[in-house]
TINUTOR-559579 format. One record per residue (C-alpha): residue in three letters; x, y, z negated. Coordinates in steps of 0.1 Angstrom, whole numbers, plus 5000, padded with zeros to 4 digits. Layout:
N
residuo xx yy zz
ALA X Y Z
...
//
This chain:
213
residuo xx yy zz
UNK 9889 1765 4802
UNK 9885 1740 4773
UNK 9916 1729 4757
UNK 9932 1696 4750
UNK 9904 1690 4718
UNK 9872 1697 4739
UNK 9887 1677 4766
UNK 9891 1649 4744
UNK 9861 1653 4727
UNK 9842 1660 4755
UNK 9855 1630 4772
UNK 9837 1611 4743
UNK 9803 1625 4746
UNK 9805 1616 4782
UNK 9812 1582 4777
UNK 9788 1574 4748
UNK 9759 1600 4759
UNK 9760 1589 4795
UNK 9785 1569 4813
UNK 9777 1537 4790
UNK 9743 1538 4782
UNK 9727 1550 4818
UNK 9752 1522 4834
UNK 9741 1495 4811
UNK 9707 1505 4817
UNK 9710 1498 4858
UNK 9732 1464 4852
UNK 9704 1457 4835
UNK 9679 1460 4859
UNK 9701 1443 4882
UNK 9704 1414 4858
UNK 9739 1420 4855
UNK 9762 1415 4821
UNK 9775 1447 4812
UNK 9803 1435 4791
UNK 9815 1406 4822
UNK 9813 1435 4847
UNK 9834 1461 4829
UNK 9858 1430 4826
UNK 9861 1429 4866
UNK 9868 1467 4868
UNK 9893 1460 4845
UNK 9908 1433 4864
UNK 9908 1452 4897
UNK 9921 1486 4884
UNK 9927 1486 4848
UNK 9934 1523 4853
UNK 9900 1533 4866
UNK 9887 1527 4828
UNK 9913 1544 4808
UNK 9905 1583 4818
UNK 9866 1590 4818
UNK 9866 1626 4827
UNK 9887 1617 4859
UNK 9912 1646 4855
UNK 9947 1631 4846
UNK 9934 1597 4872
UNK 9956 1602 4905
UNK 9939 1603 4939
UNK 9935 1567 4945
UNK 9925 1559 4913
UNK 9898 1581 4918
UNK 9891 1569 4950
UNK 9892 1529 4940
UNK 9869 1541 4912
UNK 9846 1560 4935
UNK 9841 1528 4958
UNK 9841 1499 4934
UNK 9812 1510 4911
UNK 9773 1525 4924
UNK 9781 1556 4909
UNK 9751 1573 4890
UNK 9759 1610 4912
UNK 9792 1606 4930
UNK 9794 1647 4933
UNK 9820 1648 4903
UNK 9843 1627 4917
UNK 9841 1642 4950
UNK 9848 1676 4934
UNK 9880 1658 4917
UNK 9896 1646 4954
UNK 9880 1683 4969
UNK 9912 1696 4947
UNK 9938 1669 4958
UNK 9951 1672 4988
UNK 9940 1648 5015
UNK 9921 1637 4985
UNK 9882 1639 5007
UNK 9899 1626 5039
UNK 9913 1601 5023
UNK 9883 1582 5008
UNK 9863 1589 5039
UNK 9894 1568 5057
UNK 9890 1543 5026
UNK 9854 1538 5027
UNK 9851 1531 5064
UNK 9882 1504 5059
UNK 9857 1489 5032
UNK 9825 1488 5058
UNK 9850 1473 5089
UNK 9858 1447 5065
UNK 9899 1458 5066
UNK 9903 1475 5031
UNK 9933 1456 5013
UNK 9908 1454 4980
UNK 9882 1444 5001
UNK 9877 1414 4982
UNK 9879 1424 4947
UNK 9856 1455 4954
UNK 9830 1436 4969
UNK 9824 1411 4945
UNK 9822 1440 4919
UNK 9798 1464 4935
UNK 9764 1462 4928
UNK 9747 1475 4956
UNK 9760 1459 4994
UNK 9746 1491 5009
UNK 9764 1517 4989
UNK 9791 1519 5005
UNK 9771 1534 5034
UNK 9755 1558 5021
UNK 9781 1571 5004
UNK 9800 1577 5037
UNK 9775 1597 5047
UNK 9777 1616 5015
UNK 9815 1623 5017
UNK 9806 1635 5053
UNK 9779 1658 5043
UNK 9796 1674 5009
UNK 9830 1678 5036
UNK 9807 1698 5062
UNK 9794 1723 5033
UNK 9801 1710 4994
UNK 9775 1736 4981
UNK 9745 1731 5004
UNK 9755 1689 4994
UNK 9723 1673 4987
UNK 9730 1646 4949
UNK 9730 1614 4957
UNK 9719 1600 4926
UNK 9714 1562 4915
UNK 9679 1551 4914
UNK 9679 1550 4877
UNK 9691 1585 4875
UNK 9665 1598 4899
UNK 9637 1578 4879
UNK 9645 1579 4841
UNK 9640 1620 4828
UNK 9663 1613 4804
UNK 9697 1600 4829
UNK 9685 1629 4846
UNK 9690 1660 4822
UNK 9723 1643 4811
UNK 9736 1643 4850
UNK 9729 1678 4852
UNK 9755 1683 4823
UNK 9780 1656 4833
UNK 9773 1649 4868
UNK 9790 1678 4885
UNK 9828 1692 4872
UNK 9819 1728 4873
UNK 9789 1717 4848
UNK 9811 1687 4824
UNK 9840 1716 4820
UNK 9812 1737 4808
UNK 9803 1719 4784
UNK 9833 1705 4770
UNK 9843 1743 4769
UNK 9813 1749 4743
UNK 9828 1722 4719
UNK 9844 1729 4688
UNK 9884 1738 4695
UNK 9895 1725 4662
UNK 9900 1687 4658
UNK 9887 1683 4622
UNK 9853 1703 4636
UNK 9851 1685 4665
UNK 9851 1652 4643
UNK 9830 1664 4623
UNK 9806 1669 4652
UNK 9810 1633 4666
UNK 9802 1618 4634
UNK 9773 1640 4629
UNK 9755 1644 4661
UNK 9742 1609 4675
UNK 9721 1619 4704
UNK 9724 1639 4732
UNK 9717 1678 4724
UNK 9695 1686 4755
UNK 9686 1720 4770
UNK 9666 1731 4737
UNK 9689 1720 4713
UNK 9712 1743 4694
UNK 9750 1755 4706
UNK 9771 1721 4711
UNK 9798 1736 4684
UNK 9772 1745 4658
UNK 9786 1718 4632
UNK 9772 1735 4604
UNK 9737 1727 4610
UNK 9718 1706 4586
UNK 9700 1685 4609
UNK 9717 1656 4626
UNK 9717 1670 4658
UNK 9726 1709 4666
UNK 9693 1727 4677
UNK 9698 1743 4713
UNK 9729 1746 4740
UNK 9729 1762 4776
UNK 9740 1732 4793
UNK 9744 1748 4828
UNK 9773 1767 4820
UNK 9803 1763 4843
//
């Protein structure tokens, strides 16, 4: 298991390598502000921005997180609640409050979400990864499923057993890890060096198994 530094650390590289750039490239082709968007989550559930990785968030945070934003592969959050208890039943409950009409943040989540069908389909998602989570199809966003590039990084970050994995192959010293940050600006993909190599001389490490779990 990766310790607190890789967590952290790992936490980052989600955020900047994915999370931020592959949601600012959908709102975008939705014609949607990034920046005025991010200010609405805020405004809903302040809490749903302060833990990336998901694992310190408590079950409805998750939950409200899961439903208020077109997530790019919802697996990784669904793999968070399959560990809480009541965690799966629970959103399935939630979501079909949100498509009656009768969630109490129905509201607020609707004039967030970017996608009015979502919702649906991701009921139907939580019903198929409850019936058999390994045999679960992804259900990823369209510019995931279209853009190479979103769809290497979801491979690393867009299932738990995968993201621990690679925060796991970070450096576990905090000056090395830095170090790292500062040095390595893109995303080191499937032929690129180990992820705690911080002693190579190019600006990103040369090669890393990113299907480790």
């Amino acid at each position: 298991m990766p310790n607190r530094t890789q967590m952290v650390f790992g936490a980052v590289d989600m955020f900047r390598f994915f999370i931020v750039p592959c949601a600012d490239d959908y709102y975008r082709s939705k014609e949607i502000t990034f920046g005025f968007h991010t200010l609405l989550r805020f405004l809903d559930d302040p809490a749903s921005l302060m833990d990336p990785t998901g694992l310190m968030s408590h079950r409805d945070v998750i939950i409200g997180h899961l439903m208020q934003v077109t997530h790019a592969d919802p697996i990784y959050d669904l793999q968070l609640l399959h560990a809480i208890p009541d965690g799966l039943e629970e959103l399935e409950r939630q979501i079909e409050q949100m498509i009656a009409g009768t969630h109490p943040r129905q509201e607020s989540i609707g004039a967030i979400i970017e996608d009015p069908e979502y919702h649906g389909r991701l009921l139907e998602h939580v019903r198929e990864f409850r019936a058999n989570p390994s045999k679960c199809k992804p259900l990823l966003r369209e510019n995931v499923a279209n853009n190479p590039h979103f769809g290497e990084i979801a491979e690393t970050f867009g299932d738990l057993p995968s993201a621990i994995g690679y925060f796991a192959s970070l450096p576990g010293n905090p000056i090395e890890a830095l170090i790292r940050v500062l040095r390595v600006r893109e995303f080191p993909s499937s032929r690129q060096a180990a992820a705690n190599d911080v002693h190579s001389d190019v600006d990103v490490p040369l090669g890393t198994d990113m299907q480790a779990a």
